[in-house]
BARO-374616 format. One record per residue (C-alpha): residue number from 1; x, y, z; residue in one letter. Coordinates in nm, 2 decimals. Layout:
// BARO-374616
<rec><resi>NUM</resi><c1>X</c1><c2>Y</c2><c3>Z</c3><resn>A</resn></rec>
...
END
This chain:
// BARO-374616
<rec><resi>1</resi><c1>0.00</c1><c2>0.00</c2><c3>0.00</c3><resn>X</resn></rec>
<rec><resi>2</resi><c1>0.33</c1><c2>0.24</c2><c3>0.12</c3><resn>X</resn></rec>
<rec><resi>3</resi><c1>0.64</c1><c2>0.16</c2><c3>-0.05</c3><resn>X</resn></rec>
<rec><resi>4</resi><c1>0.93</c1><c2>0.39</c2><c3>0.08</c3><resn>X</resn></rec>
<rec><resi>5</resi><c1>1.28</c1><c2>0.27</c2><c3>-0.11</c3><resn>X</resn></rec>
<rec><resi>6</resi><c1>1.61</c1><c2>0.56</c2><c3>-0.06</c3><resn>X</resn></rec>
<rec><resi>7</resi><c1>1.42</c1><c2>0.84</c2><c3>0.03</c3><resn>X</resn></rec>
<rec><resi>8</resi><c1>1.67</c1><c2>1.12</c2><c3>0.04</c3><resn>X</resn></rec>
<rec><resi>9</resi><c1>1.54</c1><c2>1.48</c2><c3>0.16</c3><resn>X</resn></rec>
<rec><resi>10</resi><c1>1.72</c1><c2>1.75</c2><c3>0.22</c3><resn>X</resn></rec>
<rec><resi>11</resi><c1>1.78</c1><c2>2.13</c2><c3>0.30</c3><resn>X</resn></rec>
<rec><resi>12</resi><c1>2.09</c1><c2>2.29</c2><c3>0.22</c3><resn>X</resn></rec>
<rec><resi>13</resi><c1>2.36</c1><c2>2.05</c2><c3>0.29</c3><resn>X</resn></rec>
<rec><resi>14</resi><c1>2.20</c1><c2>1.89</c2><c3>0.60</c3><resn>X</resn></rec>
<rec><resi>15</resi><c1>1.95</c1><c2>1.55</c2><c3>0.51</c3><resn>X</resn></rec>
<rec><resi>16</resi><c1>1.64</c1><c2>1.51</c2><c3>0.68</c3><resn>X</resn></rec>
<rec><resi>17</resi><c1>1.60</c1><c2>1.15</c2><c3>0.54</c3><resn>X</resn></rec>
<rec><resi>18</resi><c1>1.89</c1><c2>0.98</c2><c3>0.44</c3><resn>X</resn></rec>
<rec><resi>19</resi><c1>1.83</c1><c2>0.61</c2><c3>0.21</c3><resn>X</resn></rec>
<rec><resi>20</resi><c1>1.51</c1><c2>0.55</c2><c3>0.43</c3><resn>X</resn></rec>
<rec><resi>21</resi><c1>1.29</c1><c2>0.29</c2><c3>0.39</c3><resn>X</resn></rec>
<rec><resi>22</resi><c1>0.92</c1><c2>0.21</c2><c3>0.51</c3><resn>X</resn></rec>
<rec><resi>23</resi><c1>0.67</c1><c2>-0.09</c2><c3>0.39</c3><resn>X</resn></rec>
<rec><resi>24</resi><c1>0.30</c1><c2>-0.05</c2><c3>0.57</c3><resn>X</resn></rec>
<rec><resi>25</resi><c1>0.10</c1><c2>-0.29</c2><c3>0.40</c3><resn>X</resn></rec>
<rec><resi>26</resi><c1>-0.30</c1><c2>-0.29</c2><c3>0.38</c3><resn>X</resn></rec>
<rec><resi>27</resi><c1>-0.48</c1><c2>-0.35</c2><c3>0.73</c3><resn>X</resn></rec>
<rec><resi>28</resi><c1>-0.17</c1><c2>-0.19</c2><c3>0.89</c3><resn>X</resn></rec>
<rec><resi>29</resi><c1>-0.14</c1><c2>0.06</c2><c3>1.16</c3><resn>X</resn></rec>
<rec><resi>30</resi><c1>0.25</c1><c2>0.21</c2><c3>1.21</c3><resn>X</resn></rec>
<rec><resi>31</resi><c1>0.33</c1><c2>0.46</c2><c3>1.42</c3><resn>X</resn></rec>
<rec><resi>32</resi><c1>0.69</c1><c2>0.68</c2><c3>1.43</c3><resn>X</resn></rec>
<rec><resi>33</resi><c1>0.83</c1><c2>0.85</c2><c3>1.67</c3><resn>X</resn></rec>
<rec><resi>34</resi><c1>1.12</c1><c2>1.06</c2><c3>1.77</c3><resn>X</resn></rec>
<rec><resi>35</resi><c1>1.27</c1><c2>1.40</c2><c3>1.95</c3><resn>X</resn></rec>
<rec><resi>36</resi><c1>1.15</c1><c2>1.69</c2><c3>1.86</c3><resn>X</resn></rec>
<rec><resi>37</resi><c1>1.30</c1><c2>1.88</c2><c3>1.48</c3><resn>X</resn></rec>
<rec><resi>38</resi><c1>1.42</c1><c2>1.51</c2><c3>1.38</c3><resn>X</resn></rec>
<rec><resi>39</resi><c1>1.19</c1><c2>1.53</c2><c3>1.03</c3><resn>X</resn></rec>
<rec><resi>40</resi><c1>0.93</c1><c2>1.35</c2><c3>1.16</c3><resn>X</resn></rec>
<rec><resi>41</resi><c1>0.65</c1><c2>1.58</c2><c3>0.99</c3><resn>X</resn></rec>
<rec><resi>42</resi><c1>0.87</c1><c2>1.62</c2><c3>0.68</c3><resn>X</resn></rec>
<rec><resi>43</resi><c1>0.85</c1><c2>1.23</c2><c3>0.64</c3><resn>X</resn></rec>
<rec><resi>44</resi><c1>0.47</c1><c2>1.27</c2><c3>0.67</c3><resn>X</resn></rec>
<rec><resi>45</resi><c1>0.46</c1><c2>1.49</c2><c3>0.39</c3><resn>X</resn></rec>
<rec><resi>46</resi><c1>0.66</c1><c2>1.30</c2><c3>0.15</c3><resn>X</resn></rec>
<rec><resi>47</resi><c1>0.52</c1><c2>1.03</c2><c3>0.22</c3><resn>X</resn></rec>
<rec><resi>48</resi><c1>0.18</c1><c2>1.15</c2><c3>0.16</c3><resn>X</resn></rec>
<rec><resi>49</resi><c1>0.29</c1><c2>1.36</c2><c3>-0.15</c3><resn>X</resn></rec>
<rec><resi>50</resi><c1>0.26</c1><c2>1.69</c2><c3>0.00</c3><resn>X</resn></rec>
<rec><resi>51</resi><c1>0.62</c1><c2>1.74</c2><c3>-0.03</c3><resn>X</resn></rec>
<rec><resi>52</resi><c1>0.92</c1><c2>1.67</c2><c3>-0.29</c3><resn>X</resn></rec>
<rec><resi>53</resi><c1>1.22</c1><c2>1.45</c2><c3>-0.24</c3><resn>X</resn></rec>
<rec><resi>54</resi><c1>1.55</c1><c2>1.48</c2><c3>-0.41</c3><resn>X</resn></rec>
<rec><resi>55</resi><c1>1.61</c1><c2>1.08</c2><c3>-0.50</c3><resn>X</resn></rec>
<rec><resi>56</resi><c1>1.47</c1><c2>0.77</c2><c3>-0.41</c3><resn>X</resn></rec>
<rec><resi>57</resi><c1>1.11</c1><c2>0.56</c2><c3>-0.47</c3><resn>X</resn></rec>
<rec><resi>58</resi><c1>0.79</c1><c2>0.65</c2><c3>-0.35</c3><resn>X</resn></rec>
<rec><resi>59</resi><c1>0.47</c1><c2>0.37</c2><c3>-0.46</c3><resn>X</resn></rec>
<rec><resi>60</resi><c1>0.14</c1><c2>0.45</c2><c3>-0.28</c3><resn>X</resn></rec>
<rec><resi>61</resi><c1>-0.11</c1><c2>0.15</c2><c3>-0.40</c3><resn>X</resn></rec>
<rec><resi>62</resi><c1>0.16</c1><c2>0.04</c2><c3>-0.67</c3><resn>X</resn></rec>
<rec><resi>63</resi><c1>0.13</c1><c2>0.42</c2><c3>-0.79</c3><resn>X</resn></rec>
<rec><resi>64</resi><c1>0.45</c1><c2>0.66</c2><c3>-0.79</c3><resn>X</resn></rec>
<rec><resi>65</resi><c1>0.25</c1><c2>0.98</c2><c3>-0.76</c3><resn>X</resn></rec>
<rec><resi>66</resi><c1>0.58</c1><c2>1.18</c2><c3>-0.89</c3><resn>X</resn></rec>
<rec><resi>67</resi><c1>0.48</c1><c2>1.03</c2><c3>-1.24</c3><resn>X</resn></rec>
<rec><resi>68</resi><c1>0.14</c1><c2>1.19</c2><c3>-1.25</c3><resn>X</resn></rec>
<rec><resi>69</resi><c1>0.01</c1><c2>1.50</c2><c3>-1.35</c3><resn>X</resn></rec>
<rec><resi>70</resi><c1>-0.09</c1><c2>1.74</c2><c3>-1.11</c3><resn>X</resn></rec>
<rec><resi>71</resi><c1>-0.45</c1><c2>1.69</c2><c3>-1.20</c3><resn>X</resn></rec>
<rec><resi>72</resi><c1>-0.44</c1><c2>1.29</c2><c3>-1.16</c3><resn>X</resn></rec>
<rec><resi>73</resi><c1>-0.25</c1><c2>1.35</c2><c3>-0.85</c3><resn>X</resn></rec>
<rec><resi>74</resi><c1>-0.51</c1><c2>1.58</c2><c3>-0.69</c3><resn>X</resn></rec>
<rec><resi>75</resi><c1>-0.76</c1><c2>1.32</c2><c3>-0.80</c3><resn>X</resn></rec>
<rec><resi>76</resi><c1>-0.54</c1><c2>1.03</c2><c3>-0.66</c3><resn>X</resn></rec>
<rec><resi>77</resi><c1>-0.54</c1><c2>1.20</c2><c3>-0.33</c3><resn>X</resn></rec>
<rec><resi>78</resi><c1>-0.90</c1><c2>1.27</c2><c3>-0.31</c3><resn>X</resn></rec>
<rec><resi>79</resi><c1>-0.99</c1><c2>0.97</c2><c3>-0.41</c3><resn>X</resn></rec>
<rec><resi>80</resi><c1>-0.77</c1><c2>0.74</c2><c3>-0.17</c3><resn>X</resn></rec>
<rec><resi>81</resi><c1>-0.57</c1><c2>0.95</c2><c3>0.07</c3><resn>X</resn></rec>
<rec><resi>82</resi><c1>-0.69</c1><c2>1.14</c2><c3>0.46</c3><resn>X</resn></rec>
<rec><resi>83</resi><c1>-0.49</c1><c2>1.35</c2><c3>0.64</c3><resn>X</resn></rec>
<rec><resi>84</resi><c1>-0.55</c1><c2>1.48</c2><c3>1.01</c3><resn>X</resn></rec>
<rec><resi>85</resi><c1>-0.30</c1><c2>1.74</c2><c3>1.01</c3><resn>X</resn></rec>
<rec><resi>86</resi><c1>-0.15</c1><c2>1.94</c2><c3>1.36</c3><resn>X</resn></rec>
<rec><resi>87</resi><c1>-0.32</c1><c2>2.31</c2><c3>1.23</c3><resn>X</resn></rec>
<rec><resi>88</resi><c1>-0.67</c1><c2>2.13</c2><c3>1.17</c3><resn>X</resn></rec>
<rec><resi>89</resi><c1>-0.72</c1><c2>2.34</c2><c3>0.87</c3><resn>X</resn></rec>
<rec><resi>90</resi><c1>-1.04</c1><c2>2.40</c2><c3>0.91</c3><resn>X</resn></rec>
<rec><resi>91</resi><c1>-1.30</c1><c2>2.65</c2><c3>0.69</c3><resn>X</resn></rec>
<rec><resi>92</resi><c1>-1.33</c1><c2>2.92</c2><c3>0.91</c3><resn>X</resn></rec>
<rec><resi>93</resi><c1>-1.65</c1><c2>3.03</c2><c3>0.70</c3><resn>X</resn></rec>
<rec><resi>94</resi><c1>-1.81</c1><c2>2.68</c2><c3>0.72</c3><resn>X</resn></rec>
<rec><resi>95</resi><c1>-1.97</c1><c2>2.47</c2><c3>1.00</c3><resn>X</resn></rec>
<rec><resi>96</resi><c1>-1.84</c1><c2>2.14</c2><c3>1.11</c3><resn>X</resn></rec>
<rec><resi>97</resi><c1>-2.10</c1><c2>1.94</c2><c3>1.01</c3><resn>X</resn></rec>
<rec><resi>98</resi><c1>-1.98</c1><c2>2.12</c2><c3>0.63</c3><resn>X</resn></rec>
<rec><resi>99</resi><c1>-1.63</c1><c2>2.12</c2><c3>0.71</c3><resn>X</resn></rec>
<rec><resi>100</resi><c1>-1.69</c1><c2>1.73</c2><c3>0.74</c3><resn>X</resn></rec>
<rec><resi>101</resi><c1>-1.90</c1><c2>1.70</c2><c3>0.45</c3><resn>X</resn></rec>
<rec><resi>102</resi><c1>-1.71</c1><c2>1.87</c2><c3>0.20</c3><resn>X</resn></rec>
<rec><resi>103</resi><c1>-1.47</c1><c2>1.58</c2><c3>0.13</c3><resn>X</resn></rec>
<rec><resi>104</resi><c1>-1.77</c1><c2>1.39</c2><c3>0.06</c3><resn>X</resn></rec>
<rec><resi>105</resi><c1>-1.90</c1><c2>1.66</c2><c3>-0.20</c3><resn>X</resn></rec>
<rec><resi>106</resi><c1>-1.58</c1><c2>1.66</c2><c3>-0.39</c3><resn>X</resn></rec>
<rec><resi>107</resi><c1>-1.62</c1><c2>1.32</c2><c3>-0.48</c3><resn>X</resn></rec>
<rec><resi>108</resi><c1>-1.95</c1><c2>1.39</c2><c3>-0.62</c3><resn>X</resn></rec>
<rec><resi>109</resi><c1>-2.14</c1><c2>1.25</c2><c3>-0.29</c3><resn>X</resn></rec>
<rec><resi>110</resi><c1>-2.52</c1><c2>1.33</c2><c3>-0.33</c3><resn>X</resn></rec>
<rec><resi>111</resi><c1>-2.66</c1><c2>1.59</c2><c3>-0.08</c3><resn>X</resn></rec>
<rec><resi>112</resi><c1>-2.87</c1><c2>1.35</c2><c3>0.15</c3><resn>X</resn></rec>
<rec><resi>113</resi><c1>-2.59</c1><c2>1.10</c2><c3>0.19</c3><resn>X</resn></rec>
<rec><resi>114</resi><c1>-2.26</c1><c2>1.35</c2><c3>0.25</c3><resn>X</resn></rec>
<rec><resi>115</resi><c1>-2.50</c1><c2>1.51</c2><c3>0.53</c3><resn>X</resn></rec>
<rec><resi>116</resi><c1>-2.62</c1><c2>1.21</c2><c3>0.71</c3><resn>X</resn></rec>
<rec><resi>117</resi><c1>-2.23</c1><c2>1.04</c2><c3>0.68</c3><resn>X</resn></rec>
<rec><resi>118</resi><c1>-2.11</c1><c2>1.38</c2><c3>0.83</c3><resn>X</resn></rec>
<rec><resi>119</resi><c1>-2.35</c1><c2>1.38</c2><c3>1.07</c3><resn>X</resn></rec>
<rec><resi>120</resi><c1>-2.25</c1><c2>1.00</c2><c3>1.23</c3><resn>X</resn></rec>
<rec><resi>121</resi><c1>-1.89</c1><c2>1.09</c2><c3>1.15</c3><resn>X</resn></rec>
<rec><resi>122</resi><c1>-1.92</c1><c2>1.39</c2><c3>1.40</c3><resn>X</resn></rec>
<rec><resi>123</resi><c1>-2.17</c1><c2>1.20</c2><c3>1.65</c3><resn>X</resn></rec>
<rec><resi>124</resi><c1>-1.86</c1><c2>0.98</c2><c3>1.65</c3><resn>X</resn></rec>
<rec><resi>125</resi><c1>-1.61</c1><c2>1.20</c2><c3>1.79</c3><resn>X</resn></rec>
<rec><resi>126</resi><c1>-1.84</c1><c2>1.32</c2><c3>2.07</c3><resn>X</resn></rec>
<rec><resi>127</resi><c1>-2.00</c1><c2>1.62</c2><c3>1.83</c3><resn>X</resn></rec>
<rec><resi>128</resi><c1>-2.34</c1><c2>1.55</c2><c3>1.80</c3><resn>X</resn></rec>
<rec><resi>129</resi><c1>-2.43</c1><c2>1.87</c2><c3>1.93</c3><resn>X</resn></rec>
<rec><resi>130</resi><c1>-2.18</c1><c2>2.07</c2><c3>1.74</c3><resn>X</resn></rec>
<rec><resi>131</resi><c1>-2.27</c1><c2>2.02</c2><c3>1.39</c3><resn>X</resn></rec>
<rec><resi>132</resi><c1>-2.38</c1><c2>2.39</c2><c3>1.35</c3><resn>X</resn></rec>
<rec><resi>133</resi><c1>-2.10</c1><c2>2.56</c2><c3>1.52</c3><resn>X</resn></rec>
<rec><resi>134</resi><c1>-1.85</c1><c2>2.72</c2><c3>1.35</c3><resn>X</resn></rec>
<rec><resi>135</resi><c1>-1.45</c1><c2>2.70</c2><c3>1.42</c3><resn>X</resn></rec>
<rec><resi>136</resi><c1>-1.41</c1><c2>3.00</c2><c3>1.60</c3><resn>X</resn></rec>
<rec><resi>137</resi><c1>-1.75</c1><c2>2.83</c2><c3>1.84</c3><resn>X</resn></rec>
<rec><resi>138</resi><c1>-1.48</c1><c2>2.54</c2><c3>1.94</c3><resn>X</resn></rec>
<rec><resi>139</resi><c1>-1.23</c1><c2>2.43</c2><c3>2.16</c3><resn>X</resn></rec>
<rec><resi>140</resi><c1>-0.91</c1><c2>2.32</c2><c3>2.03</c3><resn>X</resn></rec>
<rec><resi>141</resi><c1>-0.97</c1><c2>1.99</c2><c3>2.11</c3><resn>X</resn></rec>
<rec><resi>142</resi><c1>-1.34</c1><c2>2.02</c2><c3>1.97</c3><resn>X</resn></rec>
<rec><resi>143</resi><c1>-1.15</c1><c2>2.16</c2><c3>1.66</c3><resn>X</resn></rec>
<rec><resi>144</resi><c1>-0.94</c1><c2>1.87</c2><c3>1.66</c3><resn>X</resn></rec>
<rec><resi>145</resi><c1>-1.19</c1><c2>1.61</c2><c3>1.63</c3><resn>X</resn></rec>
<rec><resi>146</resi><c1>-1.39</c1><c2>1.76</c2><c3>1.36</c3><resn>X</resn></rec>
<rec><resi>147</resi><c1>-1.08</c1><c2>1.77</c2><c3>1.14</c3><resn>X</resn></rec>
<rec><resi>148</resi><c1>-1.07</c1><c2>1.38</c2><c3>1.25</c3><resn>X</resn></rec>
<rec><resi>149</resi><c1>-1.42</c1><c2>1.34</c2><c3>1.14</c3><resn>X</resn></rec>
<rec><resi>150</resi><c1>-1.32</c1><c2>1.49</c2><c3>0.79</c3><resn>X</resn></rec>
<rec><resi>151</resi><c1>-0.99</c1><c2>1.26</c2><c3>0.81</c3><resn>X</resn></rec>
<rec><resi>152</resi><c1>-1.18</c1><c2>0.98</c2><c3>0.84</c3><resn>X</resn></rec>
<rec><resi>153</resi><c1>-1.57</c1><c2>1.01</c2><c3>0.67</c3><resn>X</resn></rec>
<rec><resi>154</resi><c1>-1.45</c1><c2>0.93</c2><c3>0.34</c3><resn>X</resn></rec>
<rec><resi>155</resi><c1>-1.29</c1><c2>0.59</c2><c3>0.46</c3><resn>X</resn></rec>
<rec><resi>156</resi><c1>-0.95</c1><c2>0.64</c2><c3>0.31</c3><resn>X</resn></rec>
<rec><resi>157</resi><c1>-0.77</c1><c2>0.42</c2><c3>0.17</c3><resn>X</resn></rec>
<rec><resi>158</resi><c1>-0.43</c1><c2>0.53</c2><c3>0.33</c3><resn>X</resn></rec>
<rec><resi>159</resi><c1>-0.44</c1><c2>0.79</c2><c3>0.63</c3><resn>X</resn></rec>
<rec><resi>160</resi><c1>-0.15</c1><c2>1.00</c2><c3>0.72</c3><resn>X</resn></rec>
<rec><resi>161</resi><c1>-0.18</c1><c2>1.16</c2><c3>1.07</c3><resn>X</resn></rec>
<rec><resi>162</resi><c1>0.04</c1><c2>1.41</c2><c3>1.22</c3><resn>X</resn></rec>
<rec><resi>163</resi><c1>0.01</c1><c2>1.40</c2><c3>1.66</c3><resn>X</resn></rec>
<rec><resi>164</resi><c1>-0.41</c1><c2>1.34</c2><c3>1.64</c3><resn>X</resn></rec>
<rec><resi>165</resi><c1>-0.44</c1><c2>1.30</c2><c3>1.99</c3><resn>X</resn></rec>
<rec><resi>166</resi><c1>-0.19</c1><c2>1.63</c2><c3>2.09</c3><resn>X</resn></rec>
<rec><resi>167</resi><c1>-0.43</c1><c2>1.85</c2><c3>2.21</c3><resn>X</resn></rec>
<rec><resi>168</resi><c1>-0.69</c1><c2>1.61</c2><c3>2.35</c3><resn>X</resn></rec>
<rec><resi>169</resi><c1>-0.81</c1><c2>1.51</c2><c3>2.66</c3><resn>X</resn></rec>
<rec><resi>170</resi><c1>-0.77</c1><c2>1.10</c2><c3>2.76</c3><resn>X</resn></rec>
<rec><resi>171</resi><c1>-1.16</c1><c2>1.05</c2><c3>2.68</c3><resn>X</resn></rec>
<rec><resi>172</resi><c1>-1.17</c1><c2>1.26</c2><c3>2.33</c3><resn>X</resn></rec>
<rec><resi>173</resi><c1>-0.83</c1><c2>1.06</c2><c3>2.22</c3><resn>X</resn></rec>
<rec><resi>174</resi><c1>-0.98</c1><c2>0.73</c2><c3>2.34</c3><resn>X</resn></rec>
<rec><resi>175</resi><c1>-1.25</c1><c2>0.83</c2><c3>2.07</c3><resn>X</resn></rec>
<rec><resi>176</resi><c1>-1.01</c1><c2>0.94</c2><c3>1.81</c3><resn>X</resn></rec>
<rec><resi>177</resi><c1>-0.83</c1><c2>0.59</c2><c3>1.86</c3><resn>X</resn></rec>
<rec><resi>178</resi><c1>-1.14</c1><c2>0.40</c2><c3>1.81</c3><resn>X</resn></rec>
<rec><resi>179</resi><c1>-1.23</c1><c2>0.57</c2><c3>1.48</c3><resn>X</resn></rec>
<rec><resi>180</resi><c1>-0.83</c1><c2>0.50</c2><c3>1.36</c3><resn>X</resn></rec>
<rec><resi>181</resi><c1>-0.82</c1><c2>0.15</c2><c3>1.46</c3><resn>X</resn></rec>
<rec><resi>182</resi><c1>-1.20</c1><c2>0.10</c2><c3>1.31</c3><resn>X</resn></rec>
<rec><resi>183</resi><c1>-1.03</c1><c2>0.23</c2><c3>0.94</c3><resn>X</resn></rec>
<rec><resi>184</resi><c1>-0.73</c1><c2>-0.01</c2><c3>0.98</c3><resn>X</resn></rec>
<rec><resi>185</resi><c1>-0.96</c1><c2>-0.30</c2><c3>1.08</c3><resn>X</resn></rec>
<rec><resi>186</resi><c1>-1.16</c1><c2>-0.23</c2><c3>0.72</c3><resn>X</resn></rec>
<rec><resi>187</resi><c1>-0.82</c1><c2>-0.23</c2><c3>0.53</c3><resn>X</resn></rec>
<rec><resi>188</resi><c1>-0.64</c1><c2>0.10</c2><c3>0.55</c3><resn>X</resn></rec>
<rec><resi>189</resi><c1>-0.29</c1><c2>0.15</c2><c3>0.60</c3><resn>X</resn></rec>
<rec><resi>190</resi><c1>-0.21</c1><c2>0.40</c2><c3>0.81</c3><resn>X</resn></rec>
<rec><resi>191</resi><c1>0.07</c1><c2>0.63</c2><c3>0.94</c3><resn>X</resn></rec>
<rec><resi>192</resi><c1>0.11</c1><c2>0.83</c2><c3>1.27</c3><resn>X</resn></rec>
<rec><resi>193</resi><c1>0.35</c1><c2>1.07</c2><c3>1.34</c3><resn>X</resn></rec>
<rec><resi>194</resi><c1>0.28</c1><c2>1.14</c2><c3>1.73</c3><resn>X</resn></rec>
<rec><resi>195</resi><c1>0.49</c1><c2>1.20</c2><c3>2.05</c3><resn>X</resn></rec>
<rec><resi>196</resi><c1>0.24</c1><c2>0.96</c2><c3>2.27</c3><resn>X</resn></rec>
<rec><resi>197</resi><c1>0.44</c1><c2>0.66</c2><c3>2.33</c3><resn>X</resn></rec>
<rec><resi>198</resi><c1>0.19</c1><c2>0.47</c2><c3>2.52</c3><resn>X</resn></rec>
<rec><resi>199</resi><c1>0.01</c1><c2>0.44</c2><c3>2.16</c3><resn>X</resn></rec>
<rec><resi>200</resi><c1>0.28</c1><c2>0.25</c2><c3>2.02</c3><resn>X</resn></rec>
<rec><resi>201</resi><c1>0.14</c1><c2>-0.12</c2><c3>2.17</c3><resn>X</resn></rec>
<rec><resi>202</resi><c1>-0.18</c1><c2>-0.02</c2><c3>1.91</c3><resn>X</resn></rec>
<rec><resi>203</resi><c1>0.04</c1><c2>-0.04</c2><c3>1.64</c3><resn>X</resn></rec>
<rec><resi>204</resi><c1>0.13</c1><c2>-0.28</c2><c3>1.40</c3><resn>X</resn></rec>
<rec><resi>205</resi><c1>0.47</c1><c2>-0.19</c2><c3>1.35</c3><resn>X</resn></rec>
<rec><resi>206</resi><c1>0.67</c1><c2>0.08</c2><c3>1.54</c3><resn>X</resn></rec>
<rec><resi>207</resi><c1>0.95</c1><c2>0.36</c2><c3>1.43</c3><resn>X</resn></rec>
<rec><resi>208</resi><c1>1.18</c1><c2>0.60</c2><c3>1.56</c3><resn>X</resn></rec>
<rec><resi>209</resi><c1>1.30</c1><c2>0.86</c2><c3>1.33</c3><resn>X</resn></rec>
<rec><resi>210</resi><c1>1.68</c1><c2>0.95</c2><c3>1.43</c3><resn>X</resn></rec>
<rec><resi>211</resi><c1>1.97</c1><c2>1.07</c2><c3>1.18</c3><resn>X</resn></rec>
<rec><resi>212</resi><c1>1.73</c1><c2>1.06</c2><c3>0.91</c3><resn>X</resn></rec>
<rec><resi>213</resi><c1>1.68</c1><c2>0.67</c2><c3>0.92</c3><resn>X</resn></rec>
<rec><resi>214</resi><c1>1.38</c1><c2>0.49</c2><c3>1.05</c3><resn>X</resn></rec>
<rec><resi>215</resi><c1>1.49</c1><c2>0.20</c2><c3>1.40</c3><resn>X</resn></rec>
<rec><resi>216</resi><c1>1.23</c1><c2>-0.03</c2><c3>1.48</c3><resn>X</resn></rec>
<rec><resi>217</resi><c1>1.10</c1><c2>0.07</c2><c3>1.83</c3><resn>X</resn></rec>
<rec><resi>218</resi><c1>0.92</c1><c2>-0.31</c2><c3>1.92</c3><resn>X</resn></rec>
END
């Protein structure tokens, strides 16, 4: 599903990645770790496409992405790829329950069914009675999980996730969690980039990014 061969990345004349490699297979859960300004969210976003690389191979479902157009990559993404970034990126102009749904409307979702799929999605995360709020309405945390909701309505194919559960109480991450492990159980592969070692035993397979290389951490 990932395929990661030589990654190199760098800036100037220091590398951020140097020859890595990562394999996360369909149905897998992997979680990487690491200090603080190691390149742990610059690995996210090459991985996920966001981001260039100066050699090396990048497949996501048997696909290097570098080979597409810029069209056919924003339709690759759509169409297989979440992301539950750090800054939320929410629409400040939009509710959650539309923040949420608007994945759902760019891939041509009819009106009835992106609304009702939005609607569980947020009753999900504990948001129920949040759907009409607007961003600037909402806790960080509250923020938090209606990005997750977005992340995870559209039942990705691959999920890249960069610290999820940072800014969340133990009972919102719990539900956070849940939703994450309920995509891998349905076949996703998945990556985390988070500082919360105790959710490495939920993980299939476990990294630590140091000196641009990726150490098995179980």
């Amino acid at each position: 599903m990932i395929k990661a061969t030589d990654i190199c990345k760098n800036y100037g004349e220091g590398n951020v990645l140097d020859n890595l490699c990562l394999q996360v297979k369909s149905g897998q859960f992997c979680i990487i770790t690491g200090p603080s300004g190691t390149g742990k969210s610059t690995l996210l976003n090459v991985l996920s496409g966001l981001d260039s690389f100066q050699s090396g191979c990048l497949k996501l479902m048997d696909t290097e992405t570098l080979t597409l157009s810029h069209s056919k990559t924003a339709e690759f993404r759509r169409k297989n790829i979440g992301f539950i970034f750090q800054s939320y990126n929410l629409i400040s102009s939009k509710t959650a329950l539309e923040n949420v749904a608007l994945p759902l409307k760019y891939n041509r979702v009819k009106y009835f069914h992106r609304r009702s799929m939005a609607i569980t999605a947020l009753d999900k995360m504990g948001l129920g009675d949040k759907l009409h709020s607007y961003p600037h309405q909402l806790s960080g945390g509250q923020q938090q999980r209606v990005a997750v909701a977005r992340a995870l309505v559209t039942r990705p194919k691959i999920l890249f996730c960069d610290e999820p559960t940072g800014n969340l109480d133990s009972e919102s991450a719990g539900l956070v969690m849940d939703g994450i492990i309920s995509l891998r159980n349905s076949g996703s592969a998945i990556v985390m980039i988070t500082h919360d070692k105790s959710l490495v035993n939920m993980a299939d397979c476990a990294y630590i990014l140091k000196d641009g290389k990726l150490w098995e951490d179980k």
